[in-house]
C-alpha positions in Angstrom: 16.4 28.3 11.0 13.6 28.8 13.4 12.0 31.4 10.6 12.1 27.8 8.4 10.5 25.9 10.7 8.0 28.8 11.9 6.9 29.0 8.2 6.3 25.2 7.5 4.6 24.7 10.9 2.0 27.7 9.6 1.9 26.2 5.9 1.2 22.6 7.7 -1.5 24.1 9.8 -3.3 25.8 7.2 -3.1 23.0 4.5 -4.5 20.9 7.3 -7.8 22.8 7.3 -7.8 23.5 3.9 -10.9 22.0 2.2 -8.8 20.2 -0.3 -6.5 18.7 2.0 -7.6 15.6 4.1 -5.1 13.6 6.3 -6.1 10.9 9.2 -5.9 7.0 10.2 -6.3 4.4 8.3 -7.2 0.7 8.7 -6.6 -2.0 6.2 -8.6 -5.8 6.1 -5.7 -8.0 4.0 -5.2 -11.3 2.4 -2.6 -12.2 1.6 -0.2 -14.5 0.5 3.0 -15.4 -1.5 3.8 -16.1 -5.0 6.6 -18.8 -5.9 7.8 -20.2 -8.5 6.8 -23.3 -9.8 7.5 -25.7 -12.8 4.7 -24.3 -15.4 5.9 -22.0 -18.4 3.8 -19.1 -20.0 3.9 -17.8 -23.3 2.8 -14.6 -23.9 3.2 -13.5 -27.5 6.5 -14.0 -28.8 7.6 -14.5 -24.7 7.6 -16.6 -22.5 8.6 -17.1 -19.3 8.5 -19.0 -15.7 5.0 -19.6 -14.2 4.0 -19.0 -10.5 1.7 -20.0 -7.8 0.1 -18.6 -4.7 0.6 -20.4 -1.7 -2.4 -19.8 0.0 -4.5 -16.5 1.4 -4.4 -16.0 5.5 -6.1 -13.1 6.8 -4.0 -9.6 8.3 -4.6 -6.1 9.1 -2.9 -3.0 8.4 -2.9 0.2 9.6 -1.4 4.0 9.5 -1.9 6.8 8.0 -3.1 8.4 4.7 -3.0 12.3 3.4 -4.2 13.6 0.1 -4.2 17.3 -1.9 -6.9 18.0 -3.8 -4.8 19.4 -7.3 -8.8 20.3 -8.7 -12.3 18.7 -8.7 -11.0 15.3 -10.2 -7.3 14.7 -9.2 -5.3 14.0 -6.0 -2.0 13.4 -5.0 -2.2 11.4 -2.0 0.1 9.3 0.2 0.1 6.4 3.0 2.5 5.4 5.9 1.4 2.2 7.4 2.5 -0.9 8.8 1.6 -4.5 7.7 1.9 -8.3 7.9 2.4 -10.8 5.4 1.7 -14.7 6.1 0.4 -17.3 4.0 -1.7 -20.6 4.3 1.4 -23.2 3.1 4.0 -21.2 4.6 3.0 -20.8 8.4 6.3 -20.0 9.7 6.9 -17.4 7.3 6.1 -14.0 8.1 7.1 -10.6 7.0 6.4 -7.3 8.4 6.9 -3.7 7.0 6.3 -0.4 7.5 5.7 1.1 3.9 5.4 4.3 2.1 3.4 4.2 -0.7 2.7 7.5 -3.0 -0.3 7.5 -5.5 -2.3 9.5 -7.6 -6.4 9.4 -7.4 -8.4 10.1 -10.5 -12.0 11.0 -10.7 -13.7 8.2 -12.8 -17.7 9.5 -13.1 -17.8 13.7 -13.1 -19.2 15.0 -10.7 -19.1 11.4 -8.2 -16.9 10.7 -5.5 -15.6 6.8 -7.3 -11.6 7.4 -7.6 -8.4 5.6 -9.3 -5.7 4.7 -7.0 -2.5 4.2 -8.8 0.8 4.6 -7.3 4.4 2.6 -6.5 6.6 3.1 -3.0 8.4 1.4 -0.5 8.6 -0.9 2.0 11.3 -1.5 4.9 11.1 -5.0 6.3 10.6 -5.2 10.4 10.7 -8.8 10.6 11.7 -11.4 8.3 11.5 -15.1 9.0 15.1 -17.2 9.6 15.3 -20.2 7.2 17.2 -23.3 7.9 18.3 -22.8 4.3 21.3 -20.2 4.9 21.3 -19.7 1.5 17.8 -18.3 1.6 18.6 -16.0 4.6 21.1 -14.6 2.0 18.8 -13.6 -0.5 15.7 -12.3 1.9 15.7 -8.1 0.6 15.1 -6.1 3.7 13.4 -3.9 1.0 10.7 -3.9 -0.7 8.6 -2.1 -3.7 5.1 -2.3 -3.3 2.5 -1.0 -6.0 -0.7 -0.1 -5.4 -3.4 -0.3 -7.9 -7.3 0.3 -6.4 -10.6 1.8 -6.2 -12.0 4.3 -3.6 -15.5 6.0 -2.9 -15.3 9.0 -1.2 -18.0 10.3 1.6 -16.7 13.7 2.1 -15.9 14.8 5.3 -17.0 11.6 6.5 -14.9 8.6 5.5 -13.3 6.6 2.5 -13.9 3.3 1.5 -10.9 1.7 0.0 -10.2 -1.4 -1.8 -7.1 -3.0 -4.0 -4.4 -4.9 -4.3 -0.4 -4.3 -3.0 1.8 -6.0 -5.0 6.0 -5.5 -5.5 8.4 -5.0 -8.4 10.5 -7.6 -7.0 10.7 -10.8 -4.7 11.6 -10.2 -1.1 13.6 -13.4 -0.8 15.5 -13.0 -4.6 14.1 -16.0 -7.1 11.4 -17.5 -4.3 8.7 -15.6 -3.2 6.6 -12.5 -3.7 4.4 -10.6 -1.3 0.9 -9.9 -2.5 -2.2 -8.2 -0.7 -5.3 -7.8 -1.8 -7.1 -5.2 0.8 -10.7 -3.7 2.0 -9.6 -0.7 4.1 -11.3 2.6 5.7 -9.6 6.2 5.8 -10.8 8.8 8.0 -10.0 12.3 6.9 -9.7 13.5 10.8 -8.8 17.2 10.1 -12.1 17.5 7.5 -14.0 16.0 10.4 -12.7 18.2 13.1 -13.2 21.5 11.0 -17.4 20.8 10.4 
């Protein structure tokens, strides 16, 4: 056992000053808001099905941390940790927090730049949730969540990472009523590149 652990601690360490690995904080600018329901229909194609609205953007931050492998040049797989807070303009007693675990994969877009793909799905476990008077919505709140993550970053290497997107879930956190959504400006730092100039 301590052979096991010896040899991960040494494979951590040297992946952490690798040149193609970068891990460090991350801080995320959010709005968001939630999605419900409400009495339109759309049609798409031969489909149709129940329209939605938002109900409002309020402002939040997030913040955690990120770590991405360099595969080659133009691809990463990459990860966050972080913890967030959703509110909303109509709802203001209504307030969700998570800590989520989102895994993605970055794609060069222009050879040779630093402008990358984010696309990638995870999980979130709910911190807080709000207590309805409605016990019937207390019921159906999810103390899960499935975020995905669909953004653009630029990359200045061994410097920072701009980061912008949206988070949004498979499903609704309280079943049938409301939806988390984020749309986000955030900044990674890759700490260990930093550290090893």
């Amino acid at each position: 056992m301590k052979k096991i652990t010896l040899l991960l601690m040494l494979l951590i360490c040297g992946l952490s000053f690798a040149q193609e690995f970068e891990i460090g904080p991350m801080f995320n600018y959010e709005r968001t808001s939630f999605n419900i329901p409400d009495d339109s229909f759309i049609i798409i194609g031969e489909y149709g099905g129940e329209g939605s609205r938002t109900t409002g953007y309020e402002s939040n931050f997030s913040f955690g941390v990120f770590s991405q492998f360099f595969l080659e040049e133009r691809i990463a797989i990459a990860g966050e940790l972080f913890y967030t807070k959703t509110t909303s303009t109509e709802f203001k007693d209504i307030e969700f927090t998570s800590i989520n675990f989102i895994p993605y994969t970055s794609l060069s877009l222009i050879r040779n730049g630093e402008l990358y793909l984010n696309l990638g799905a995870g999980i979130a476990y709910m911190t807080k949730t709000p207590h309805f008077e409605n016990e019937e919505l207390n019921e159906k709140t999810k103390n899960f969540d499935f975020p995905i993550k669909l953004g653009l970053n630029y990359r200045f290497p061994k410097l920072l990472i701009i980061d912008v997107g949206i988070h949004s879930p498979f499903s609704r956190i309280v079943e049938d009523e409301l939806l988390r959504t984020a749309y986000y400006i955030g900044v990674k730092i890759p700490l260990n590149q930093i550290l090893n100039k």
